[in-house]
N, C-alpha and C positions, 0 to 999 in steps of 0.2 A: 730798435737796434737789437734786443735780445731776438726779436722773433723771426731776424734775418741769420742770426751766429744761429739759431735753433734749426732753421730750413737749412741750413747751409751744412751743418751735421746730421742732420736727416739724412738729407741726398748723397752724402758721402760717404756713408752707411749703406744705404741702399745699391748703391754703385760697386761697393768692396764687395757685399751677400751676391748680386749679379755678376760681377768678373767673380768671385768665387765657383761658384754651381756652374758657369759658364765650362772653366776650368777641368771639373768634376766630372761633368758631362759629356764631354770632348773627351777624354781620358777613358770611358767606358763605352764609347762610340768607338774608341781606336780600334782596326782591323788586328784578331790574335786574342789566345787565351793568354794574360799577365802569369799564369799558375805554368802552362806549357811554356814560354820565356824565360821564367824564372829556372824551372828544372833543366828544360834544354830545349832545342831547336824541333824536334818530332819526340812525340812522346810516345813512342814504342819501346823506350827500355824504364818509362814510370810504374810503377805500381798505382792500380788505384787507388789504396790507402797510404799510399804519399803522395798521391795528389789532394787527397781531402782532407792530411795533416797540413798543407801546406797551405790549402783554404783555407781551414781553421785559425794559422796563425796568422794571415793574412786579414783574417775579416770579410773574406770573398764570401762566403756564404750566410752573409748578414741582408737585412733587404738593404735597397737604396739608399734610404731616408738614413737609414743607421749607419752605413758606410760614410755618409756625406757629412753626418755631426762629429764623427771619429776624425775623418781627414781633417775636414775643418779645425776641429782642437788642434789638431797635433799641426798643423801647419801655422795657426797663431802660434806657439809654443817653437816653431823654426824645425820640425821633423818633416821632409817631405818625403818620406817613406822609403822604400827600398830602389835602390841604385840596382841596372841591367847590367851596367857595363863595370 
């Protein structure tokens, strides 16, 4: 019996870490810079160095791997990040 409640947490573990990264992945697949979105629609009136403060405070300029453990926390914890609209 235990070693069914243990598979059965395993798998549903496994399944949450996969719709996670699924999630994650789709998001950074999506067509658009999130940095040019975020400032405005054409980014002809950004400066470069507000565009790389705004990476900065975003985490865009983090590798993958690190972006994906940060989202992840902060989305257990109920943050899903910055609202467009």
């Amino acid at each position: 019996m235990h070693r069914v409640i243990f598979s059965r947490i395993i798998n549903a573990v496994a399944i949450l870490l996969i719709t996670s990264l699924s999630s994650f992945v789709l998001m950074h697949l999506a067509p658009g810079d999130p940095v040019a979105m975020y400032l405005s629609y054409d980014m002809s009136d950004a400066e470069p160095e507000a565009v790389e403060r705004v990476r900065e405070a975003m985490g865009l300029n983090r590798p993958l791997a690190v972006q994906y453990v940060l989202w992840l926390s902060r989305a257990v914890r109920g943050d899903l990040g910055y609202s467009l609209t």
